[in-house]
N, C-alpha and C positions, 0 to 999 in steps of 0.2 A: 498277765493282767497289768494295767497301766497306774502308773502310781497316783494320778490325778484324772477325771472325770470332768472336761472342761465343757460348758457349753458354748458354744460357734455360731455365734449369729451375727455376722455381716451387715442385716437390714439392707440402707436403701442406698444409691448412690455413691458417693465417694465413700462409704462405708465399707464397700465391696472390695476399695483401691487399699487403702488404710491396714485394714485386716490383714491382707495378703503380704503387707511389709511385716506386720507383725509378726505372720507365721513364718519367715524368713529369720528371722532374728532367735524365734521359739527352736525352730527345728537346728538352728548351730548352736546354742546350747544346748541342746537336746536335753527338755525338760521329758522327763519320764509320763506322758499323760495321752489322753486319747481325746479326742476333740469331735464333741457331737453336734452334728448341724441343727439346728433351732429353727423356726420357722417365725420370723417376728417381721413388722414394713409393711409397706402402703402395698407391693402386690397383693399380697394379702387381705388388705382390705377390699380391694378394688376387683379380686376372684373371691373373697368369702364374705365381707362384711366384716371383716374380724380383722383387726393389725396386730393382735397378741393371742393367737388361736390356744384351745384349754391345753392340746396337748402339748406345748412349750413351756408353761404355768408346771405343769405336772413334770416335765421333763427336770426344770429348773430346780424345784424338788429334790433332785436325787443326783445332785452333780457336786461338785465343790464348790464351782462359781463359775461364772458366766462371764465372758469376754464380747463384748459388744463391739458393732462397728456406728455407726448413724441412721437416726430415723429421721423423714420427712414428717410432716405434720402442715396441713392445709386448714382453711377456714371453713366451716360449717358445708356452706352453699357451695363450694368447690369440692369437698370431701363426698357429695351424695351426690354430683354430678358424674365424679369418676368410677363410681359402685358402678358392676356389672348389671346390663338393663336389666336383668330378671331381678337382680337384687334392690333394686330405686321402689322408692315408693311404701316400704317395708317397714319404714320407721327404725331403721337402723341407722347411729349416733357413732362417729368417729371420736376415739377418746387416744390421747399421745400411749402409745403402748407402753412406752417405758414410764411416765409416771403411775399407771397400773400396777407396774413390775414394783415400785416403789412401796404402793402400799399392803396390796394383795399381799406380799413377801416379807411385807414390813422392815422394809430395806431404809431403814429410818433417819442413816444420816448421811450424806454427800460428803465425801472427804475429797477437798479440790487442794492441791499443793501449787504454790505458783511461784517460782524460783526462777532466778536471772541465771543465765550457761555464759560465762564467759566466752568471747568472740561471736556469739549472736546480733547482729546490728541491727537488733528491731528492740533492741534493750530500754527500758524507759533510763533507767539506771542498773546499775552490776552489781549492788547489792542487797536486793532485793531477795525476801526468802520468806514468804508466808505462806500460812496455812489458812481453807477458810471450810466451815464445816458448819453445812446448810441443814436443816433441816427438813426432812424428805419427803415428810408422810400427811403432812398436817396444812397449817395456814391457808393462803389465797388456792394453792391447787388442789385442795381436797374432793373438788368437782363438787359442793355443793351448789348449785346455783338454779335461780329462775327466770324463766321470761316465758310467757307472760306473767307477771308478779298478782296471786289471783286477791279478792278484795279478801276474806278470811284470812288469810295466809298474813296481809297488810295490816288487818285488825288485831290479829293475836300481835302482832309483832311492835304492832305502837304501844301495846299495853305495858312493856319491857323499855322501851327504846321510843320515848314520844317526839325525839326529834324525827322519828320517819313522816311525822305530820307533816312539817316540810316538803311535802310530795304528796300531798292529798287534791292538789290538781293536776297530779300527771298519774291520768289511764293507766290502768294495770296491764295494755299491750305497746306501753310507750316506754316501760322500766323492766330495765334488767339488775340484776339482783345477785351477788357473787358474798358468799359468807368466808369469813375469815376463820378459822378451828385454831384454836391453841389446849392441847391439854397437858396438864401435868406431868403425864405419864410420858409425853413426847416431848415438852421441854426439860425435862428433869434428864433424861436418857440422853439428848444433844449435846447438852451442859455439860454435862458430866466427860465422855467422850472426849468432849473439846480440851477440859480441866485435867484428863488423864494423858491426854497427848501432848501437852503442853509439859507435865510432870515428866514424861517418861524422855522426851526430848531437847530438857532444860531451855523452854521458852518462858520468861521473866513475867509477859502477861496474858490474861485473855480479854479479847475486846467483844463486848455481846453489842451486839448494832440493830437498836430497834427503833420504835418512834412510838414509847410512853405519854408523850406529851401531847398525842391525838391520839392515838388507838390503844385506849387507858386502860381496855381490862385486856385485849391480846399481849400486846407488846408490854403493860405492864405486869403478868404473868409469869413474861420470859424474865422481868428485871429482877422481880420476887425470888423467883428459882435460882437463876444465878448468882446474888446476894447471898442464900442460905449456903451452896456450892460453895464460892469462894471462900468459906469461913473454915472448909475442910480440907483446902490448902493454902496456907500459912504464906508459904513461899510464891503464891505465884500472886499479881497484882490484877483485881479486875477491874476492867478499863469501859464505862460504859457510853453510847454514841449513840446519836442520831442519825438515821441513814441518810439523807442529804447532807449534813456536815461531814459524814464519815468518808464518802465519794472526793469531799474536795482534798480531804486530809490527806487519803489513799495519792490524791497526784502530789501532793502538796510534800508530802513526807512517806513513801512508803516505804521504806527502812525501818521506820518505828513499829513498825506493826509485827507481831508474830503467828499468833495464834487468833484468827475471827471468826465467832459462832455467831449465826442468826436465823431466824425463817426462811420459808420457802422462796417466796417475792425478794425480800432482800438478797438472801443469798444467792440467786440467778442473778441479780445484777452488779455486786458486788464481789462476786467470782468473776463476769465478762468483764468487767473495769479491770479489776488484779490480772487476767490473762493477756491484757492488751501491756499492762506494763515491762511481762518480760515476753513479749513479741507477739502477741495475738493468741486464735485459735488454735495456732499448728503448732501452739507450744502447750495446749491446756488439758490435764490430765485429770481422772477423776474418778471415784472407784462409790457405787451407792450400794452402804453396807448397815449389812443387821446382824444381828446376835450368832445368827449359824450359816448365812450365806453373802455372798456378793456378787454383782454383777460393775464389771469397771467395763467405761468408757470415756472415749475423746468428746471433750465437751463442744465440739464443734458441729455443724449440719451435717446434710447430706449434700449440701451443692448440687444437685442435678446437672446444671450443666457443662462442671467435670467430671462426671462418672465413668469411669472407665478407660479415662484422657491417663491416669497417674502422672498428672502433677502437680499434687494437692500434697502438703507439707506433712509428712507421718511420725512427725516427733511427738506430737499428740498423743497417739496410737501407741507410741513406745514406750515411750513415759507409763501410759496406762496399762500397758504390758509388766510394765518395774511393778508397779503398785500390785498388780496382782500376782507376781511372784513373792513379793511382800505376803502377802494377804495368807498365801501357801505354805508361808514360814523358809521359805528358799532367799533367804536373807543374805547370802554372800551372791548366789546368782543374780540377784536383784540389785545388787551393788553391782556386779560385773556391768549389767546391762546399762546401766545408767552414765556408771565410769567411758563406756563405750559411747555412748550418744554424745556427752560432753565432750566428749576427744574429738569428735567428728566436728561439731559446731564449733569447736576453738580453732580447728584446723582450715575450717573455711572452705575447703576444696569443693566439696560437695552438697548444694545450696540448691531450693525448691526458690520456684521462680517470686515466693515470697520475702523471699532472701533475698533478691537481685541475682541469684543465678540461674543455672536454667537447666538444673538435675528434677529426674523423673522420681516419683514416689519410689519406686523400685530402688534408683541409685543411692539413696539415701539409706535404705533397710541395707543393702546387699554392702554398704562402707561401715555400716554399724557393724556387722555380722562380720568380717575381713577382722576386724577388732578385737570380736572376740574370741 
């Protein structure tokens, strides 16, 4: 019997390319584990209605952690266009599978690392080395939201919030309506994580990046929580920002930065700004973790219209391969693997045509794996 229980889910498009470099690099280390295929992606949807069917939910359950490739994800009126004809019509709601995974699982924080590899020429700068740790479960993606906004719903809700009066002549099917959630219980758990990692890996501060100064009881929630946090370690400096100043800072200086916690909305843009500094998507790694499970993936698309081409950059995928040998406690393996990718990106030989070379997803896993 296998010492680890990994779940296999590929998903959609270049996710399928990605994976497959992975499990090249897995299989020459020959991590001790059994890898079960997962059923998650827009086929899925588009044969069942379903892009995260029960029995993967259940599956996930009973694994160690889950190793993702890429999902698609479409807009409303294109998502029930592509439902099987017998399925249209049904009232069936395309929802992003993986932020389901996020909460159903209570997969509660995003831990995205974004580090400069020497000899990478898509470098913003080479010294670059932050961490940034989203919060997973909660704020703008909680899937609250309405449209049509109905007239009750606008009543009770002015009686809390009379600035919604401000829109007492726009028709209740001319507004939509998207609620922000922040609770305690989910900023206190991010904070903390961010505070613990930053102690455990001698990072000097943490930066919480919200915007208190308009979204006065969300964002000022997260600043309350982190305020009391900071006080239970001494040693580390909390550094606190507004997300539009924070972005310019990030180009302006991101060497300063070490450790960045914040919401959901922020940290999705805040993570793709930091991934573009030390070379884009094809360097962005990312692991969404709770208490007793994980599921890590490359924070990049599916691309559709390279799937299956392999020449979409797999150090993404590798990266997020390290983090979940991490994750497993295989902490010198996970060093080997990483020590290997940086040798290959210092050495320059072998370059995905985002690099300016013109190596296949494959040639890239199979020089990692030579390495190891």
């Amino acid at each position: 019997m296998a010492k680890y229980r990994i779940a296999w889910m590929p998903g959609d498009g270049i996710g399928v390319d990605v994976m497959d470099a992975a499990r090249i690099v897995l299989d020459k280390l020959k991590l001790d584990a059994e890898y079960i295929p997962a059923d998650i992606g827009w086929e899925f949807w588009k044969k069942e209605g379903e892009a995260l069917p029960e029995r993967t939910v259940e599956l996930l359950q009973n694994v160690d952690c889950g190793l993702f490739g890429a999902i698609t994800s479409k807009p409303k009126d294109e998502a029930q266009a592509e439902l099987a004809p017998e399925l249209q019509g049904k009232g069936l709601t395309y929802r992003s599978p993986i932020v389901r995974l996020r909460q159903r699982l209570q997969l509660y924080y995003n831990l995205r690392p974004c580090k400069a590899y020497p000899g990478n020429p898509l470098n913003y700068r080479d010294n670059i080395d932050l961490v940034i740790f989203r919060e997973n479960a909660e704020g703008l993606y909680s899937g609250v939201e309405f449209f049509p906004v109905a007239d009750d719903l606008r009543e009770m809700m002015k009686r809390y919030s009379p600035a919604l009066g401000n829109f007492d002549d726009v028709p209740g099917d001319e507004m939509a309506m998207t609620t922000r959630i922040v609770t305690l219980r989910g900023a206190n758990r991010v904070i903390r994580r961010a505070f613990e990692y930053a102690k455990e890996h001698g990072y000097p501060t943490v930066t919480l990046v919200e915007k208190p100064n308009v979204l006065r009881e969300t964002s000022g929630m997260m600043v309350r929580v982190a305020r009391e946090i900071a006080r239970e370690y001494p040693g580390i400096e909390l550094w606190e920002t507004n997300i539009d100043a924070q972005v310019m800072w990030l180009l302006k200086n991101p060497e300063n930065y070490g450790v960045i916690v914040t919401g959901n909305l922020f940290g999705d843009i805040v993570s793709d700004l930091s991934a573009q500094l030390v070379g884009g998507l094809g360097f962005a790694s990312s692991g969404n973790i709770g208490d007793d499970l994980a599921v890590f993936e490359p924070t990049h698309g599916s691309a559709p219209k390279y799937a299956g081409k392999y020449v979409s950059n797999p150090n993404a995928m590798l990266l997020t391969t390290k983090m979940m040998l991490d994750w497993l406690g295989e902490a010198e393996m996970a060093q080997t693997l990483e020590d290997a990718i940086a040798g290959v990106i210092l050495e320059g030989k072998v370059r995905t045509y985002d690099m300016g070379g013109d190596s296949s997803t494959l040639d890239v896993a199979n020089a990692v794996a030579e390495r190891l």
